[in-house]
SEMAR-43394 format. One record per residue (C-alpha): z negated, x, y. Coordinates in steps of 0.05 Angstrom, whole numbers, padded with zeros to 5 digits, always signed. Layout:
N
ZXY;...
This chain:
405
+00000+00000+00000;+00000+00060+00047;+00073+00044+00061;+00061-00016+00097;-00003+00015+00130;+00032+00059+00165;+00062+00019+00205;-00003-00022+00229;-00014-00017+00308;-00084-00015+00309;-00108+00016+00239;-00116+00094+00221;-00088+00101+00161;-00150+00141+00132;-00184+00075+00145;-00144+00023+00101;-00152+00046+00028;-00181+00096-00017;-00146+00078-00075;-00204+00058-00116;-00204+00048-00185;-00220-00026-00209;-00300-00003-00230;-00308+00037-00175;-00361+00038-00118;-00389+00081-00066;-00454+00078-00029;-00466+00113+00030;-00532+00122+00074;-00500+00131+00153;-00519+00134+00221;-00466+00115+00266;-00466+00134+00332;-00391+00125+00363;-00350+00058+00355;-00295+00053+00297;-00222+00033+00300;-00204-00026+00281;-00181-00033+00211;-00186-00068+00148;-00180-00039+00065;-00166-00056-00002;-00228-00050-00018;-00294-00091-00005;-00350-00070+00036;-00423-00087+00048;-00462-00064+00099;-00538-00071+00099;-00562-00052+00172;-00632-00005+00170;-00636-00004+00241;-00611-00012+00304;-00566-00059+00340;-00487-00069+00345;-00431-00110+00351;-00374-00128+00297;-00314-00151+00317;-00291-00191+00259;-00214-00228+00257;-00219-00222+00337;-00293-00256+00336;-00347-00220+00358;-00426-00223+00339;-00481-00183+00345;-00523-00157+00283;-00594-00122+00279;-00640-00091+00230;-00644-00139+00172;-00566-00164+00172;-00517-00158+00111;-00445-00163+00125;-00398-00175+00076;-00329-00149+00090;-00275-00182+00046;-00200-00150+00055;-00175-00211+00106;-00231-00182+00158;-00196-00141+00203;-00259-00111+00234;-00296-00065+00284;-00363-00038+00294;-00380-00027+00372;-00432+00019+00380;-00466+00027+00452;-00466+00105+00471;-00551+00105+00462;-00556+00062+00413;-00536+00086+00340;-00543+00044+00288;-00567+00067+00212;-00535+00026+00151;-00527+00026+00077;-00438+00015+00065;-00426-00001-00008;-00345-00001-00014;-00315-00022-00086;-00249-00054-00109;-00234-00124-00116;-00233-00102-00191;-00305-00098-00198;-00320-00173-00147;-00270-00198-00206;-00316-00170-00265;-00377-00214-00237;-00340-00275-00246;-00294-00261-00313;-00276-00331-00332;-00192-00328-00328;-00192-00400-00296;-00231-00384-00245;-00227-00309-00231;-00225-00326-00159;-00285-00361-00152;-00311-00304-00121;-00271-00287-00072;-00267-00360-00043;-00352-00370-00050;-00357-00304-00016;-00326-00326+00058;-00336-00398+00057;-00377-00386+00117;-00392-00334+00166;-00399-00264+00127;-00462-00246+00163;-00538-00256+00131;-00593-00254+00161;-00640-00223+00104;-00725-00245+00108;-00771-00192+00101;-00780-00193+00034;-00702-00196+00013;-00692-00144+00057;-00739-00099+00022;-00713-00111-00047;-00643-00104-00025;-00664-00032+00009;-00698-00003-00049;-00639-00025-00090;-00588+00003-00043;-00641+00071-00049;-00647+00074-00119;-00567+00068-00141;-00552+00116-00085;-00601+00162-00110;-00578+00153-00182;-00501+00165-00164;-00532+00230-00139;-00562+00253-00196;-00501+00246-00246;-00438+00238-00254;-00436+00196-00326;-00414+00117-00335;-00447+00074-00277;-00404+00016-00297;-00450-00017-00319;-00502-00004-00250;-00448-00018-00207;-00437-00093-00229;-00509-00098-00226;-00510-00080-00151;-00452-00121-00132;-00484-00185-00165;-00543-00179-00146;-00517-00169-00071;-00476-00226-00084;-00531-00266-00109;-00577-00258-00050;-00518-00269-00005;-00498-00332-00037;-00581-00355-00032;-00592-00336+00042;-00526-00360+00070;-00546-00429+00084;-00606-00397+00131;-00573-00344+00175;-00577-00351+00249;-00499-00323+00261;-00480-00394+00243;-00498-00426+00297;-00443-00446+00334;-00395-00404+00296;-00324-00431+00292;-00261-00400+00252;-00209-00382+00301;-00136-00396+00274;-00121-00327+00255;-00188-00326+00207;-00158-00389+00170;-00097-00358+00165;-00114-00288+00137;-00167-00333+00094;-00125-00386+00062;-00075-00328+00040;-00127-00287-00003;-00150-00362-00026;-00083-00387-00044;-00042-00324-00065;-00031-00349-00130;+00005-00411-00107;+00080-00418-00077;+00067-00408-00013;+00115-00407+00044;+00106-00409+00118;+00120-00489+00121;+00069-00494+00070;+00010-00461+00112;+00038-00487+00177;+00021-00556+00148;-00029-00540+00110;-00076-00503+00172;-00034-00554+00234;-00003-00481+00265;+00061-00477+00283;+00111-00429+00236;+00130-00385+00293;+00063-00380+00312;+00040-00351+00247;+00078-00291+00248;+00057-00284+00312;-00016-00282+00302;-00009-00242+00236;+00024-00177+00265;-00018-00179+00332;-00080-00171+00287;-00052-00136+00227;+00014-00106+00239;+00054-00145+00188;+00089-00203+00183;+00069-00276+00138;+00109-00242+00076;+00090-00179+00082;+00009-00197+00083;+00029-00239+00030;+00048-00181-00018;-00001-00138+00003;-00055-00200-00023;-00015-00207-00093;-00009-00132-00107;-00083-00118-00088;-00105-00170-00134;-00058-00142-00187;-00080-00071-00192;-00152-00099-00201;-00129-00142-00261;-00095-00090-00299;-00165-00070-00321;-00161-00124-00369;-00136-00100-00431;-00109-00167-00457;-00072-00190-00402;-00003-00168-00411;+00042-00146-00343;+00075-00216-00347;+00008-00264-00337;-00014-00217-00290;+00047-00224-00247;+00039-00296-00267;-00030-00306-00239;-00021-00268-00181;+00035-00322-00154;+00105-00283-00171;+00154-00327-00211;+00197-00273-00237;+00168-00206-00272;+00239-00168-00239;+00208-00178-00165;+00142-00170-00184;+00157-00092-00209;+00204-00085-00146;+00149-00099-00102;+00088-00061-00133;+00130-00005-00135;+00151-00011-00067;+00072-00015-00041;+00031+00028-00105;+00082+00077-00103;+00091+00066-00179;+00107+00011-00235;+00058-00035-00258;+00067-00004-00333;+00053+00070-00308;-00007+00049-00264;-00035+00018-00322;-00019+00081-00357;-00061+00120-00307;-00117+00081-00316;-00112+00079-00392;-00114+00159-00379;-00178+00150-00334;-00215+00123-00389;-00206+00057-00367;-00203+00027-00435;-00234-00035-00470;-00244-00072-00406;-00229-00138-00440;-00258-00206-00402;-00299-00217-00462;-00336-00156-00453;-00349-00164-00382;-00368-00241-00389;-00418-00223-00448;-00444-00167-00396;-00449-00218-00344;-00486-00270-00387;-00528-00220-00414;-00554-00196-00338;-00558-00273-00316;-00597-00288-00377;-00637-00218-00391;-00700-00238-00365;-00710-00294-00430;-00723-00286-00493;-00647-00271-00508;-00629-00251-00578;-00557-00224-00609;-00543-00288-00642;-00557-00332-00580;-00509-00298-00540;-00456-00282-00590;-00459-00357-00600;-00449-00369-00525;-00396-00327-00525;-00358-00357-00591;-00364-00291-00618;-00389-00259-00683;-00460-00221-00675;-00421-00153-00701;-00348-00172-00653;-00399-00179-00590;-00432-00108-00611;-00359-00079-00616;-00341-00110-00556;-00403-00087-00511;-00389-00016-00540;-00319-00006-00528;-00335-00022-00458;-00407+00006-00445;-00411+00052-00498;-00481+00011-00523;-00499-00043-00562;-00527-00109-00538;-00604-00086-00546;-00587-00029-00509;-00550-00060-00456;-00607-00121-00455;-00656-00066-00444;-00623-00023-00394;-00622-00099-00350;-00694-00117-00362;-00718-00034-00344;-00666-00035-00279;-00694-00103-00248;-00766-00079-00270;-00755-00015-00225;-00743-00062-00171;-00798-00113-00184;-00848-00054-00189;-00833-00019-00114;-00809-00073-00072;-00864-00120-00101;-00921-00081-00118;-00940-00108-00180;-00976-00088-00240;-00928-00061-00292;-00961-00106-00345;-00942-00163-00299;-00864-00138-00281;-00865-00128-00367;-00870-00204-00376;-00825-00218-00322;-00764-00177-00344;-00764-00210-00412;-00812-00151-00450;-00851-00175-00499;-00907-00132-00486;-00921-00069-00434;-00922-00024-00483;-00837-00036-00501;-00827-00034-00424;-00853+00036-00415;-00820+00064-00472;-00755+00032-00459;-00759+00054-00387;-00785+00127-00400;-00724+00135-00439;-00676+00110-00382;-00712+00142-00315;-00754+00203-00356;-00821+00177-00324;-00867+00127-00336;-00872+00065-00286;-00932+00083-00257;-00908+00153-00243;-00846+00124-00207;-00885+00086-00170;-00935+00146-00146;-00875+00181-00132;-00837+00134-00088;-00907+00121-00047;-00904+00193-00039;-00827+00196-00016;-00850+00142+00040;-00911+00185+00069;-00874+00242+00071;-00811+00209+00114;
């Protein structure tokens, strides 16, 4: 897509993509003291504000955020951070593919749940003291991991971004950026194409559908992006193309399919024309990259597994949720995580348990019971194995870490 980003007016190029892979993520701990261009990716991006105050310029709207906002950044929000020359502002900006927003919501028939749930409102929250906290230490403690090593995070990386999600999706209803907040045309527009993308859309279509005149669409669409109604169009399919190809059994054809192109000819001409490549040697690149056995059964067993990890869950009850034998679901889960269900189960229950015990405060017997351990005694082995320490010690430690900043 760097083709077409070359030609944007008012976006660096270093800005709009990093060619992520679809399980990617990056987390970053920044202070930002000077103003950004205005730009937009491929990729999502979350910013948890630390501290400070700003303005973000969002699809030409503009709001202010403080310590305690989360801002969710889909690829339709052409935006801009303003920073005031004494006033840097310090933030947490988590940046991942589509891919991995499409692995926390795996069903086929509704794979873009997500994407519409996440901007059906304004894509600023407002975070209570308490969320806030948990969200920090979680921010701390994957950035701190990713740190450490450089083995398979898969696996903590869907954990962040659903668990972001999830206290996005909770607190939405409550944040004070609503008030009075009203989608300007160009929002709608740049919206209802990443909604709709997999339908026939023209330009008659959405000038009916949103009430804007057709001239006026391209209009709108190059001031802010640079492009024109067809060309944004693309851009939406392809992105959401490159993340499916993760997917072992969907074959080239239903992915062009589900993506909105009715012949498999155009769709090659045209992700060649904005990856640089065809669809079959991208996937052959990430076949390379070790991106094997990412089936939507794995990832949906993963998913009901995290949702569900703090009950009494058992092998057969999920293999029969899945419609899966107890010894396919194992194969699955390994082929993709390289564990088996207990281990996976337990590397859940010990990860939210890390949580509970710092941003909470509470007695590891009690964060035991509340993970889904049967006992503190399983707890504490199972998390000495993952984190080399026992729960108490991490907790020492981090009270430590805070005295000493």
């Amino acid at each position: 897509m760097r083709t077409i980003a070359n030609n944007f007016p008012y976006t660096s190029i270093d800005y709009f993509s990093q060619k992520f892979k679809p399980t990617d993520l990056s987390i970053q701990k920044e202070t930002i003291a000077k103003s950004e261009k205005t730009h937009y990716r491929d990729e999502i991006e979350f910013l948890i504000i630390l501290a400070g105050t700003a303005t973000i310029k969002i699809n030409h709207t503009s709001f202010q955020i403080s310590q305690g906002d989360f801002i969710q950044l889909m690829p339709y929000h052409v935006n801009q951070l303003i920073i005031s020359e004494k006033q840097p502002i310090k933030l947490y900006r988590i940046r991942f593919s589509i891919g991995l927003l499409l692995l926390i919501s795996t069903d086929k028939t509704r794979y873009l749940k997500a994407i519409k749930n996440l901007d059906r409102s304004l894509p600023i929250t407002s975070l209570d003291e308490e969320a806030s906290k948990k969200i920090e230490f979680l921010c701390e403690s994957v950035y701190q991991e990713k740190q450490l090593t450089n083995g398979n995070m898969e696996a903590l990386h869907i954990s962040l971004v659903a668990y972001l999600s999830y206290f996005s999706q909770k607190s939405q209803q409550s944040t004070t950026h609503e008030k009075g907040f009203q989608r300007n045309s160009t929002w709608k527009l740049l919206e209802y194409i990443q909604i709709h993308h997999q339908e026939k859309l023209t330009l008659q279509l959405v000038s009916k559908a949103l009430d804007i005149n057709e001239s006026l669409i391209n209009e709108r669409l190059r001031e802010l992006t640079g492009v024109s109604f067809y060309q944004l169009l693309n851009q939406v399919r392809i992105r959401n193309a490159a993340a499916l190809f993760q997917f072992d059994d969907l074959s080239i054809n239903q992915i062009s399919k589900i993506c909105g192109y009715e012949t498999e000819a155009y769709f090659y001409k045209t992700f060649k024309e904005l990856i640089g490549s065809t669809p079959l040697d991208y996937r052959e690149k990430l076949i390379n990259k070790s991106y094997t056995g990412k089936s939507y059964d794995a990832w949906e067993s993963a998913i009901y597994i995290l949702e569900n990890c703090r009950k009494e869950l058992t092998l057969e009850e999920t293999a029969s949720a899945m419609s899966v034998s107890e010894k396919k679901l194992n194969q699955l889960l390994y082929s993709t995580f390289h564990v088996t269900f207990k281990e996976l189960l337990n590397q859940f229950r010990v990860q939210i348990g890390r949580t509970f015990l710092v941003a909470l405060n509470l007695p590891v017997q009690e964060v035991a019971v509340l993970v889904g351990f049967a006992d503190s005694t399983t707890f504490i082995r199972n998390f000495k194995s993952i984190y080399d320490v026992t729960p108490k010690q991490l907790v020492k430690n981090e009270k430590e870490k805070i005295k000493a900043e």
